[in-house]
Every structure is written in structure tokens, then in C-alpha cells.
MIKOLSE-717930 format. One record per residue (C-alpha): residue in three letters; chain; residue number from 1; x, y, z. Coordinates in steps of 0.05 Angstrom, whole numbers. Layout:
! MIKOLSE-717930
<atom type="ALA" mol="A" seq="NUM" x="X" y="Y" z="Z"/>
...
END
This chain:
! MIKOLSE-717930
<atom type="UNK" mol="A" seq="1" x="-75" y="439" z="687"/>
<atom type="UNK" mol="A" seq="2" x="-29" y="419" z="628"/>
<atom type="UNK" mol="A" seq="3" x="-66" y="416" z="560"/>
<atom type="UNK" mol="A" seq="4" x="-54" y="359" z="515"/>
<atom type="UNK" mol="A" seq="5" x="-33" y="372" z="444"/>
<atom type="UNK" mol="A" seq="6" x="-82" y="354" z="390"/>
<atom type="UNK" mol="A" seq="7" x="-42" y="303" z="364"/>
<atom type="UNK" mol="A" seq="8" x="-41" y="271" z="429"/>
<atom type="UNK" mol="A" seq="9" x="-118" y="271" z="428"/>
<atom type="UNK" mol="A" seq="10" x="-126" y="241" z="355"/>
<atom type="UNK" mol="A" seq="11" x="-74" y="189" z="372"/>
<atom type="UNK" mol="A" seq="12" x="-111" y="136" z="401"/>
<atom type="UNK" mol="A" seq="13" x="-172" y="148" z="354"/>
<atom type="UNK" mol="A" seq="14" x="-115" y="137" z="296"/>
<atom type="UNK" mol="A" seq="15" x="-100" y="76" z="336"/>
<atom type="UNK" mol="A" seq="16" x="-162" y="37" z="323"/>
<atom type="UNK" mol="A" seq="17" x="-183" y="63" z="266"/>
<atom type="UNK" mol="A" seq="18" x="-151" y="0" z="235"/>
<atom type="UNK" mol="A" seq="19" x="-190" y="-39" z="273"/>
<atom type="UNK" mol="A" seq="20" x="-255" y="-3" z="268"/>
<atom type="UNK" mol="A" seq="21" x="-240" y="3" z="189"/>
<atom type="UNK" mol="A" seq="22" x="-235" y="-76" z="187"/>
<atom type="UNK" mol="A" seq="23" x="-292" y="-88" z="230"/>
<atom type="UNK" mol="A" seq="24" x="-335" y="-43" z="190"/>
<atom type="UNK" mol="A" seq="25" x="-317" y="-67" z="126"/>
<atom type="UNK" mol="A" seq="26" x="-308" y="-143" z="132"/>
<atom type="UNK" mol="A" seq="27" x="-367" y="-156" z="183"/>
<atom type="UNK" mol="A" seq="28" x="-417" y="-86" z="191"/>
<atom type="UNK" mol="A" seq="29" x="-425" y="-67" z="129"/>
<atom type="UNK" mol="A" seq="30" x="-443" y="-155" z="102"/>
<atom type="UNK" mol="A" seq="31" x="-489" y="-157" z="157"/>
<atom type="UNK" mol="A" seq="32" x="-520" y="-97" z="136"/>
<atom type="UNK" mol="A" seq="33" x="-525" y="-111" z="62"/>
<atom type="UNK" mol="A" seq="34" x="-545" y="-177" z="76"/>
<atom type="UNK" mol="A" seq="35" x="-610" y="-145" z="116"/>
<atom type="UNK" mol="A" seq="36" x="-619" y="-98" z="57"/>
<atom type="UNK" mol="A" seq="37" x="-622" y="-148" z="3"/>
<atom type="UNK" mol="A" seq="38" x="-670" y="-201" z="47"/>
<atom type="UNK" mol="A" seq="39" x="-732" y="-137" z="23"/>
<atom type="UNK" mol="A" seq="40" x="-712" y="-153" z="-57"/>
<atom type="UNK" mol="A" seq="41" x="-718" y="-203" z="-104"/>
<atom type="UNK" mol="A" seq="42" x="-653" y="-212" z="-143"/>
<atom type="UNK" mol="A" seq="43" x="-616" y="-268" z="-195"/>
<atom type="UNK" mol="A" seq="44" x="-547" y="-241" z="-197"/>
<atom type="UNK" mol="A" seq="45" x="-564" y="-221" z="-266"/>
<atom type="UNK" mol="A" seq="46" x="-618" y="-175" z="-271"/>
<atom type="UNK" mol="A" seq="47" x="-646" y="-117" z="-239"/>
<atom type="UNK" mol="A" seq="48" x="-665" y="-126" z="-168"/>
<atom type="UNK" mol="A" seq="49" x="-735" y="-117" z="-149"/>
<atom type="UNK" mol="A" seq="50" x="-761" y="-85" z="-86"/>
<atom type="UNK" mol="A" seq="51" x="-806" y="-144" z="-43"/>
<atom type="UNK" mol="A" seq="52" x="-824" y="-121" z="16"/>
<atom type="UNK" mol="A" seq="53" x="-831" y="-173" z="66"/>
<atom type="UNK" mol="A" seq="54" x="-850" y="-232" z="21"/>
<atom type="UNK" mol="A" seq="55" x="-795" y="-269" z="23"/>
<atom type="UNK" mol="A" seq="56" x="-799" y="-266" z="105"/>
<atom type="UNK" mol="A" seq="57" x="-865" y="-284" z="94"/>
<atom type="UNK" mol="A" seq="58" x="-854" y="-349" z="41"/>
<atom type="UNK" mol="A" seq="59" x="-797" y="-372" z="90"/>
<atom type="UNK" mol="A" seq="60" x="-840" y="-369" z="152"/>
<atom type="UNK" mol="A" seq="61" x="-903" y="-397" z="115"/>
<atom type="UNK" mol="A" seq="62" x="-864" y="-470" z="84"/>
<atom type="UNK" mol="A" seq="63" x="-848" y="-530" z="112"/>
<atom type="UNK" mol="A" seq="64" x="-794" y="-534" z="81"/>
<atom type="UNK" mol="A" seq="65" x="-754" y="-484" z="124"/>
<atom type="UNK" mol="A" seq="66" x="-788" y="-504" z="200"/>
<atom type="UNK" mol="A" seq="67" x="-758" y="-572" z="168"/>
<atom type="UNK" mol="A" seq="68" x="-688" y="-547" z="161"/>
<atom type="UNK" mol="A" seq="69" x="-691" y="-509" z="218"/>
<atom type="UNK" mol="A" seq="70" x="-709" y="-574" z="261"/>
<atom type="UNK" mol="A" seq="71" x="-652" y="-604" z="230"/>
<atom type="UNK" mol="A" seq="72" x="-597" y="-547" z="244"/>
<atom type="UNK" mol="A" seq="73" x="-624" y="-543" z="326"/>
<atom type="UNK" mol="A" seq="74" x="-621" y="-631" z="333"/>
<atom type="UNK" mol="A" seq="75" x="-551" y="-639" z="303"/>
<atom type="UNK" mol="A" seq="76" x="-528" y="-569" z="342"/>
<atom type="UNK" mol="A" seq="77" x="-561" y="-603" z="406"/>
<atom type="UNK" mol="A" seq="78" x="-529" y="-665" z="391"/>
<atom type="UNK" mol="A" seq="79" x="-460" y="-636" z="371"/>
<atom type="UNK" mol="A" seq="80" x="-449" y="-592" z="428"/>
<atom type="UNK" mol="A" seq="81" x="-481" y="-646" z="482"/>
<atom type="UNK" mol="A" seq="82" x="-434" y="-711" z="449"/>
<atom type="UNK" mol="A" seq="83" x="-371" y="-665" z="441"/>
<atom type="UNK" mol="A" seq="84" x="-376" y="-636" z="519"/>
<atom type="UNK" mol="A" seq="85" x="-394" y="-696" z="548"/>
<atom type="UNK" mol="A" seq="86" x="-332" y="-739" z="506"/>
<atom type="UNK" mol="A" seq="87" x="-292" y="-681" z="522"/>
<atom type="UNK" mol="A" seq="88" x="-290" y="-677" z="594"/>
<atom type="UNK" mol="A" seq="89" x="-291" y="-747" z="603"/>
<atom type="UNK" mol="A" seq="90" x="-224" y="-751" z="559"/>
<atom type="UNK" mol="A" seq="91" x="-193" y="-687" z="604"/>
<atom type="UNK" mol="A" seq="92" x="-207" y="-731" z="665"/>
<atom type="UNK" mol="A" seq="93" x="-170" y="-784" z="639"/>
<atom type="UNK" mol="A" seq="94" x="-112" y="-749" z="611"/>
<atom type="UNK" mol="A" seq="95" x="-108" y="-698" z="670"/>
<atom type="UNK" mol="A" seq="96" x="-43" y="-738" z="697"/>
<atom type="UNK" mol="A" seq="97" x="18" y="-709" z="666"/>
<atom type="UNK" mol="A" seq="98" x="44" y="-773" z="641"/>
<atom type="UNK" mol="A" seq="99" x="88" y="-792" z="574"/>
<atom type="UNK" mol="A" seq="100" x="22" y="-840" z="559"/>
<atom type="UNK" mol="A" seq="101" x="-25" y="-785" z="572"/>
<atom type="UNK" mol="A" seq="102" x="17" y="-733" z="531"/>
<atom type="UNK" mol="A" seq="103" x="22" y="-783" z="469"/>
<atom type="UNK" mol="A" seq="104" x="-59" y="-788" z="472"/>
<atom type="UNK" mol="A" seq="105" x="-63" y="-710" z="478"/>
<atom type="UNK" mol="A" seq="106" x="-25" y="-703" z="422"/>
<atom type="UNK" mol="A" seq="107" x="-65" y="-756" z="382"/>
<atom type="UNK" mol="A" seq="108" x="-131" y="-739" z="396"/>
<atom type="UNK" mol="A" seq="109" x="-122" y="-670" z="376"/>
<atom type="UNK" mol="A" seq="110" x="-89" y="-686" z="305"/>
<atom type="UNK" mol="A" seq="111" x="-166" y="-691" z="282"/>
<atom type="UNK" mol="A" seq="112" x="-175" y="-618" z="287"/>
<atom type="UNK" mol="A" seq="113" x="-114" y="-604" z="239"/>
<atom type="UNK" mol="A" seq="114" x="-142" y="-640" z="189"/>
<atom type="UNK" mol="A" seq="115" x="-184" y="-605" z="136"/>
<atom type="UNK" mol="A" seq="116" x="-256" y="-617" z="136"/>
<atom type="UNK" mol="A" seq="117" x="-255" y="-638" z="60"/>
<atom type="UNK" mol="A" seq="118" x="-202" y="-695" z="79"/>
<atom type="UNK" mol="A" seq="119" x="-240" y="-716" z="138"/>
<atom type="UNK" mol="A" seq="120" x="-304" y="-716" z="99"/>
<atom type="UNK" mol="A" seq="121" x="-271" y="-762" z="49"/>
<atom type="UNK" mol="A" seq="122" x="-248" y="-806" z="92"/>
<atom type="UNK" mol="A" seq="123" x="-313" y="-811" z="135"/>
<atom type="UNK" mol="A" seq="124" x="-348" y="-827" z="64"/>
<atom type="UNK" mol="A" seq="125" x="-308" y="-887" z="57"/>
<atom type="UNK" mol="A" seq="126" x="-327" y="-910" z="117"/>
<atom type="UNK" mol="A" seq="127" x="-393" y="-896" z="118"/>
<atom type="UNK" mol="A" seq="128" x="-402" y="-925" z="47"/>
<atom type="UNK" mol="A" seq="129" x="-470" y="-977" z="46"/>
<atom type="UNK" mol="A" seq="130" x="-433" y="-1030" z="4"/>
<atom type="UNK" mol="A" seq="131" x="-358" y="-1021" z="11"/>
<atom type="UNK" mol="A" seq="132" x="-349" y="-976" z="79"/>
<atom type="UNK" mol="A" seq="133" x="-315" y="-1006" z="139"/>
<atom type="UNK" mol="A" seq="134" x="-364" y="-1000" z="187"/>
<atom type="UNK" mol="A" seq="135" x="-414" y="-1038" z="148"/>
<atom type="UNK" mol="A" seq="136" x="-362" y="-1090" z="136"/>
<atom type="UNK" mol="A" seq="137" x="-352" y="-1090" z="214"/>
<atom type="UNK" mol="A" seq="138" x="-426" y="-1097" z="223"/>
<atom type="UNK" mol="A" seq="139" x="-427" y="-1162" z="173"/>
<atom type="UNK" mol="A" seq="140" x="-372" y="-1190" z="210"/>
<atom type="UNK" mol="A" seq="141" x="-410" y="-1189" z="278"/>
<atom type="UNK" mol="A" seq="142" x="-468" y="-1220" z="232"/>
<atom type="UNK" mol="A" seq="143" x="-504" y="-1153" z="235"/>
<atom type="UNK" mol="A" seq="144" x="-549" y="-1118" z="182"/>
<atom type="UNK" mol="A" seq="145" x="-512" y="-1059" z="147"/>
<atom type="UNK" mol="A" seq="146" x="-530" y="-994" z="159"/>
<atom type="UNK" mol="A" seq="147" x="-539" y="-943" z="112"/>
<atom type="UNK" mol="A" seq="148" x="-506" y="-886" z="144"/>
<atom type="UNK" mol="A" seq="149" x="-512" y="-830" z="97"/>
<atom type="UNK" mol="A" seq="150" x="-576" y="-856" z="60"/>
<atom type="UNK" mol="A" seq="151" x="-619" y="-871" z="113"/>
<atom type="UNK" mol="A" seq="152" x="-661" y="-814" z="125"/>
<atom type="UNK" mol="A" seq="153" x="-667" y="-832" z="198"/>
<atom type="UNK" mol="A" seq="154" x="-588" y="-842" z="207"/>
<atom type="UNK" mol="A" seq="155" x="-553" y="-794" z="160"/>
<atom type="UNK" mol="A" seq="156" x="-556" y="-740" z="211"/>
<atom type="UNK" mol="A" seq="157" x="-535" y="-773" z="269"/>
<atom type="UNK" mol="A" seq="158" x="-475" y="-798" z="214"/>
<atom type="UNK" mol="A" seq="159" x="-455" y="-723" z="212"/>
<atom type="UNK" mol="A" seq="160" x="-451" y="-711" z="288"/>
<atom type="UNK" mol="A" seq="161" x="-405" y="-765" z="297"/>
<atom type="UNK" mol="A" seq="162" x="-353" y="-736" z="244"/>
<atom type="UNK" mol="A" seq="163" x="-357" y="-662" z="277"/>
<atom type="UNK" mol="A" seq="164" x="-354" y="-702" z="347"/>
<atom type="UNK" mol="A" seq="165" x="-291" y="-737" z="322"/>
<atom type="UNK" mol="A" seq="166" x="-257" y="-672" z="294"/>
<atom type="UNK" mol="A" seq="167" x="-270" y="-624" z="354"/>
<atom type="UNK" mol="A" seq="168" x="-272" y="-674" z="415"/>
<atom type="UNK" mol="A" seq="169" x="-199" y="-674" z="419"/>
<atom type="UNK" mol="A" seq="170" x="-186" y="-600" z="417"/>
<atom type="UNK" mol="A" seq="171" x="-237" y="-583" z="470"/>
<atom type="UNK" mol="A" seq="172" x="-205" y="-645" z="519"/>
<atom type="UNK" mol="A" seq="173" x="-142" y="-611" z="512"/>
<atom type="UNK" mol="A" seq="174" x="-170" y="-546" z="532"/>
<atom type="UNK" mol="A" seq="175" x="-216" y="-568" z="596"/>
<atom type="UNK" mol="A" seq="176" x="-149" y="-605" z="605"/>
<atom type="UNK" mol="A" seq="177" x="-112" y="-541" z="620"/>
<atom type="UNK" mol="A" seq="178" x="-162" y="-523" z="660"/>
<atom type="UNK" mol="A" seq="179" x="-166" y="-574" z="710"/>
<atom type="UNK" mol="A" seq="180" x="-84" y="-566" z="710"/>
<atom type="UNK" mol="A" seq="181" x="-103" y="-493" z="738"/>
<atom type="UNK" mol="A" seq="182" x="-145" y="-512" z="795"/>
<atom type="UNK" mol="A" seq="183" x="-107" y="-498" z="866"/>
<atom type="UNK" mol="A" seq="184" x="-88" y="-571" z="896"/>
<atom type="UNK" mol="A" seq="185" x="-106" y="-545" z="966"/>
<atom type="UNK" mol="A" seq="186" x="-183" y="-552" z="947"/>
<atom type="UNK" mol="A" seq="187" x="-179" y="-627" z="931"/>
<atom type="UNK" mol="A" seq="188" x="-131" y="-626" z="997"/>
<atom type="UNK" mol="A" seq="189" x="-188" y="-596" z="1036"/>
<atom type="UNK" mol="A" seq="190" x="-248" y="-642" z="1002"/>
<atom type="UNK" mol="A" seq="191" x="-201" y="-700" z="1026"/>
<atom type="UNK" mol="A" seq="192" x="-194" y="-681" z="1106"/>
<atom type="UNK" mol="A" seq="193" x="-277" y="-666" z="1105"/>
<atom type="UNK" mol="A" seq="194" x="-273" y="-738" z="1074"/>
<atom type="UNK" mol="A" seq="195" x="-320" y="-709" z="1017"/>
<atom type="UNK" mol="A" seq="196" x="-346" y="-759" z="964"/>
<atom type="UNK" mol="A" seq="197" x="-318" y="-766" z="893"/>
<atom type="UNK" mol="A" seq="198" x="-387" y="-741" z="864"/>
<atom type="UNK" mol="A" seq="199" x="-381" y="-684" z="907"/>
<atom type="UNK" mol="A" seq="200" x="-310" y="-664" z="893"/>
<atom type="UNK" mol="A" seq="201" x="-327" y="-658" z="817"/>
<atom type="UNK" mol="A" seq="202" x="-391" y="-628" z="818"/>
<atom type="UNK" mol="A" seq="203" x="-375" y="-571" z="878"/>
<atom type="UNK" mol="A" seq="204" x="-298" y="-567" z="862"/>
<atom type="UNK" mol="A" seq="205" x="-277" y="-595" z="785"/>
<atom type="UNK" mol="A" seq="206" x="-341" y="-568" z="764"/>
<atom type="UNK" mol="A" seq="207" x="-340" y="-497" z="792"/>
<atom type="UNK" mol="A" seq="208" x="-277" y="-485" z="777"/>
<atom type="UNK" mol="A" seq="209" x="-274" y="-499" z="710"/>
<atom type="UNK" mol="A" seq="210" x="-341" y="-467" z="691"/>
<atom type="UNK" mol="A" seq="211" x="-306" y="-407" z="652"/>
<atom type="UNK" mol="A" seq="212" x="-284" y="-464" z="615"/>
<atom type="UNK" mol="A" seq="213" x="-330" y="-503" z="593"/>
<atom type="UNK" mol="A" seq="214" x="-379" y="-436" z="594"/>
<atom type="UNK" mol="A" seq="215" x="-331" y="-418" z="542"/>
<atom type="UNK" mol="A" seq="216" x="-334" y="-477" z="502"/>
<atom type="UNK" mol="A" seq="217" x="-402" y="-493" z="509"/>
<atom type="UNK" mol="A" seq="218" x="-413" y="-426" z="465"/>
<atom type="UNK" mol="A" seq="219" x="-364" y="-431" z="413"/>
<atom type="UNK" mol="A" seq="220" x="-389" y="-496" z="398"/>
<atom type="UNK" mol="A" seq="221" x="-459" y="-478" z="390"/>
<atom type="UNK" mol="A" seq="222" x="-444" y="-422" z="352"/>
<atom type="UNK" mol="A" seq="223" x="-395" y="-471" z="304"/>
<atom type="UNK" mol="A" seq="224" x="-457" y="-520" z="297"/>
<atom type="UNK" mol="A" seq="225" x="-500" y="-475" z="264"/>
<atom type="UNK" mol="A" seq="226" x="-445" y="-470" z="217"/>
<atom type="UNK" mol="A" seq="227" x="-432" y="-533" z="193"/>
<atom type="UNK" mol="A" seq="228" x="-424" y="-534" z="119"/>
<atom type="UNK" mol="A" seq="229" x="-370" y="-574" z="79"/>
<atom type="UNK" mol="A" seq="230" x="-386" y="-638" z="117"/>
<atom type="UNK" mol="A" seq="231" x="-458" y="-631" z="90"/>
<atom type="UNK" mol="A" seq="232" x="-440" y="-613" z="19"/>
<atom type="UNK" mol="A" seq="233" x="-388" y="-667" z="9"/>
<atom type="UNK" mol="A" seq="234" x="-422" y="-725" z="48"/>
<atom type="UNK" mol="A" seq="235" x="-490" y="-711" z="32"/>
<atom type="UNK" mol="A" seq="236" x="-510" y="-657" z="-4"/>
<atom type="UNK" mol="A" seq="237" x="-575" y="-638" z="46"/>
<atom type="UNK" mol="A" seq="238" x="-609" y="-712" z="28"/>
<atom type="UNK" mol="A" seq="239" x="-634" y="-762" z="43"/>
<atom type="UNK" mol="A" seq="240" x="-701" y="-731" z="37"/>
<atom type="UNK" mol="A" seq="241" x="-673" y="-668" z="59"/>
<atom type="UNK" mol="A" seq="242" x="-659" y="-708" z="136"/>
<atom type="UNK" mol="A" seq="243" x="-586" y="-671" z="131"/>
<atom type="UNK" mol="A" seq="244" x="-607" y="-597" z="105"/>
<atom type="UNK" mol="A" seq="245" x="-582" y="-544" z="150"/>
<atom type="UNK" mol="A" seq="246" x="-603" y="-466" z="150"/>
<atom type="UNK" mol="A" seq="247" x="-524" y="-453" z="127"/>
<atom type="UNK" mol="A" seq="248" x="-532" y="-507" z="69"/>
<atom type="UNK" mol="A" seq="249" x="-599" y="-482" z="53"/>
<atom type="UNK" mol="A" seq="250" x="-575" y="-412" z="50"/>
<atom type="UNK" mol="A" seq="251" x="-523" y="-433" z="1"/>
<atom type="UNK" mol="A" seq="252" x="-568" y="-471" z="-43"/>
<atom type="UNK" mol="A" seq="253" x="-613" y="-419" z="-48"/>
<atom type="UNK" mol="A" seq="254" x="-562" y="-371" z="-61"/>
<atom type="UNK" mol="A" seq="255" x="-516" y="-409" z="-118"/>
<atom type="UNK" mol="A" seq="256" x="-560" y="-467" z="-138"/>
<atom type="UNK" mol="A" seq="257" x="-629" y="-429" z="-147"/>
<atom type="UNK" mol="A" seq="258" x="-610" y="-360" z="-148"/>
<atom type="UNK" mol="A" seq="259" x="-657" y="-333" z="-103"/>
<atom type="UNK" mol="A" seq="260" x="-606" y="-278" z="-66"/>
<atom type="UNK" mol="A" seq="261" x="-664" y="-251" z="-32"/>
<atom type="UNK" mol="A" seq="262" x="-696" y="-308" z="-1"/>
<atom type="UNK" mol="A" seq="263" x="-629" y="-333" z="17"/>
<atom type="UNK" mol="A" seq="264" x="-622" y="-263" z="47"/>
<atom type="UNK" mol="A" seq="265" x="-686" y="-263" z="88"/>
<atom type="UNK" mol="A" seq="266" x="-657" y="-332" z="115"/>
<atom type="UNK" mol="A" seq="267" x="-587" y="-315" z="141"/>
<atom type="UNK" mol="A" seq="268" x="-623" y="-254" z="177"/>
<atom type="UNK" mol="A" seq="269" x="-664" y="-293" z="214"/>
<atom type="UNK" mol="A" seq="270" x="-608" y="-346" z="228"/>
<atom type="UNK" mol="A" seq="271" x="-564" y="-285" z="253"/>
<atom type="UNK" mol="A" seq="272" x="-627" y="-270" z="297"/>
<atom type="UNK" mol="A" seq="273" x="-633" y="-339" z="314"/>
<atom type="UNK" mol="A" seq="274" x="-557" y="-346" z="335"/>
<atom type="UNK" mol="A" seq="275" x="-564" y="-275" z="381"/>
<atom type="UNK" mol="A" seq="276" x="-625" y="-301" z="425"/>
<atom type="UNK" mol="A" seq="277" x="-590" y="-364" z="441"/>
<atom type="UNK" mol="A" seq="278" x="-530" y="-332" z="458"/>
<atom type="UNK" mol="A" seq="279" x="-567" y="-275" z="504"/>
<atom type="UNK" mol="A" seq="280" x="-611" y="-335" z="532"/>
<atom type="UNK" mol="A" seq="281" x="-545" y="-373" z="540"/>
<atom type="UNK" mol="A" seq="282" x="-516" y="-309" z="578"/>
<atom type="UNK" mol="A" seq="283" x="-580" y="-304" z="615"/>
<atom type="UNK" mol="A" seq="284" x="-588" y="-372" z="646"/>
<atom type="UNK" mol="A" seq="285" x="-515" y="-394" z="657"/>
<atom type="UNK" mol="A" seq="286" x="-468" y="-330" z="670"/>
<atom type="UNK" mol="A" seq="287" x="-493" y="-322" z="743"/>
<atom type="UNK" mol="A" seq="288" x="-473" y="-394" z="750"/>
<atom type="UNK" mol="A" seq="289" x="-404" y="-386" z="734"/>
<atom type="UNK" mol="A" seq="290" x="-357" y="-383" z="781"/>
<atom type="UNK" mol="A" seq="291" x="-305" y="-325" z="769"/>
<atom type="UNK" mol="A" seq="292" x="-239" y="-341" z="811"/>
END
């Protein structure tokens, strides 16, 4: 048997090292200072002071962050539920390869180039109690106006529809592509067993698209927990805190209060938060997809 040179050997470790190096030093070695600083009590400015687990023990004990956290799992819930259910309901439509269909594709994805500090801007005009256009709408039909970013009961629900508005398109154009993939002799087939509408989408469409939308379904979870700018511009966590998420709490803490520790102690258990819905979410769901 032919022995390999050593420099064949080391080659393909020198071939991800690159990789690895990046990996380690952009996401590894955060996560693990992050974890390290959540035991200290720090400023920025002075010494840092070994803690313990107090500041695990503060977060967990006030109301303040079961509040937040509430806050950050209703808008992800509503998010993710508003964007696939818009978004599928667009693919259907647009699944025809037409120059009508094509011009709405095109259109309904120019949200998601759009920077969310533009759209935030814009979506604050509207939105405005006194001067917005949707109030102005509302006064029109003889309605009472609403205040959409300073009602404490409405100002979330206000934020969900500008993510839904941004992101709706791009995942239409995606479960778009998808239902262009799925073999025609399967609708072919449903149509000779003279098989229902309802059950060509849910035991064909459905099935075959579940990578998909399994896909999707997780990214946008994971991008909900994220949410950020929109929050900062629009609202900046009020009314009454209705609008504070665990990523906008994390950042007030850090830059606003100073407290790098507590912050710390909350984007670990965020992280932790993130990685059981995600291994739930592989759990319950990847036995139902069905791999062609």
C-alpha cells in the first residue's frame, strides 16, 4: 500500500483552517466571552468584579424580564404565523408563470431590499397618531384613530405588521420556487382519482414543499428573536415597555445602563432559549418532512 506524503495529509487540515480560524474567532470565542462575563459585574470603565450567579439570579427573580420575555415569544409567534400564512397564500397565487404574476414577484419582494431604518421611517409616518395615513384613513371611514405606536395594547401588533410587510415577499418567492419543483404527474394522478382540492394541497402541495417551508419556518423564528432597529427607531421598547424585546433589552442594558454583566447573563439565556426551540422544532417536525 502506497503511503501518502505528509503534505498530502496536512493539506486538507490547511484547507479549513480558514474556516475553522473564522468560526472560532468571529462566533466561538463571543459566545464564550459572552458566558464568561454573564458571572461579573462590569461598567466598561472599571475593574470587573467576580458575581457569581447573581445576575442569573436578579434576571430570573424580576418582572421585568418574564415581561420582556412574553413580549419577544408573542411578536415571534405572531411574526412567523402572519408571514407563513401571507406567504403561501401569495405563492399560490403567483405560482402561474405569467408577465402579471412576474411583475407582482418582483414587487412584493422590493420590501426586503429596503433597509430596516428606511422602512422604519416610513412606517412611522404612517403610523403617526395625529398626522399618519392610516389614522387619516380611519377618520375618513368616520372611525376613531388609533394610536399605533402609543397604545400599549397595539404598539406590538404595529411592529409585526412592518416585519410581515418586509419579509412576506421574500419568503412567497421562495415557497414559489418550490411549488415550480413539484413533478406535474402528482397533480395528474390526484386528478384521474378525482381527489378534492383540500386534499391535493394538504397530501401533495403540502408534502412536497415541507423542506420548504421547514426551512423557512426556522429562519424566521430564529430572525424574530432578533428584531432590533425596528424597535429602537419606532419605539424605543415603550409604551410601558409593551414593545421591549430580550435583544432591545440586552442592548439597553448594555449601552444605556452599563450593566455588561447582567446584559451578559441575558443573551446566555436567550442563546439557550433560541437552542431548545430549535431542538424542539427538530424534534416535533423533522420526521414530518417529507425528503424527495
Amino acid at each position: 500500500m502506497k503511503r501518502l506524503h505528509p503534505s498530502v495529509k496536512v493539506l486538507p487540515y490547511l484547507l479549513v483552517a480558514p474556516a475553522v480560524i473564522i468560526l472560532t474567532v468571529f462566533y466561538l470565542y463571543p459566545i464564550l466571552y459572552n458566558i464568561y462575563l454573564s458571572f461579573f459585574t462590569w461598567n466598561m470603565r472599571g475593574p470587573m468584579k467576580f458575581a457569581g450567579l447573581s445576575n442569573y439570579a436578579e434576571l430570573f427573580s424580576g418582572r421585568d424580564f418574564l415581561h420582556t420575555l412574553l413580549n419577544t415569544l408573542l411578536y415571534m409567534v405572531m411574526d412567523v404565523g402572519l408571514v407563513m400564512v401571507l406567504a403561501m397564500g401569495l405563492a399560490l397565487f403567483l405560482q402561474k408563470n405569467t408577465p402579471l404574476n412576474r411583475f407582482i414577484q418582483t414587487l412584493s419582494f422590493t420590501p426586503n431590499i429596503i433597509s430596516l431604518v428606511s422602512v422604519s421611517l416610513i412606517w412611522m409616518w404612517l403610523m403617526n397618531t395625529d398626522t399618519g395615513l392610516f389614522n387619516y384613513l380611519l377618520s375618513v371611514l368616520g372611525a376613531a384613530p388609533v394610536g399605533w405606536l402609543t397604545d400599549k395594547d397595539v404598539a406590538l401588533f404595529s411592529l409585526v405588521l412592518v416585519s410581515v410587510w418586509k419579509s412576506v415577499g421574500f419568503n412567497a418567492l421562495i415557497i414559489c420556487s418550490a411549488l415550480g419543483s413539484i413533478p406535474g404527474y402528482l397533480y395528474e394522478a390526484a386528478a384521474l382519482d378525482n381527489a378534492s382540492k383540500r386534499s391535493v394541497f394538504f397530501q401533495i402541495t403540502l408534502k412536497m414543499i415541507s423542506p420548504t417551508l421547514f426551512f423557512l419556518i426556522l429562519m424566521n423564528i430564529i430572525g424574530s428573536f432578533q428584531v432590533f432597529e425596528t424597535i429602537n427607531i419606532m419605539t424605543q421598547g415603550g409604551p410601558s415597555n409593551a414593545t421591549n424585546t430580550l435583544i432591545f433589552s440586552i442592548y439597553k442594558q448594555s449601552f444605556e445602563y452599563y450593566r455588561v454583566g447582567y446584559a451578559s447573563a441575558m443573551a446566555v439565556v436567550l442563546m439557550g432559549i433560541v437552542g431548545l426551540i430549535t431542538i424542539f422544532y427538530f424534534k416535533a417536525l423533522n420526521k414530518r418532512v417529507h425528503y424527495r
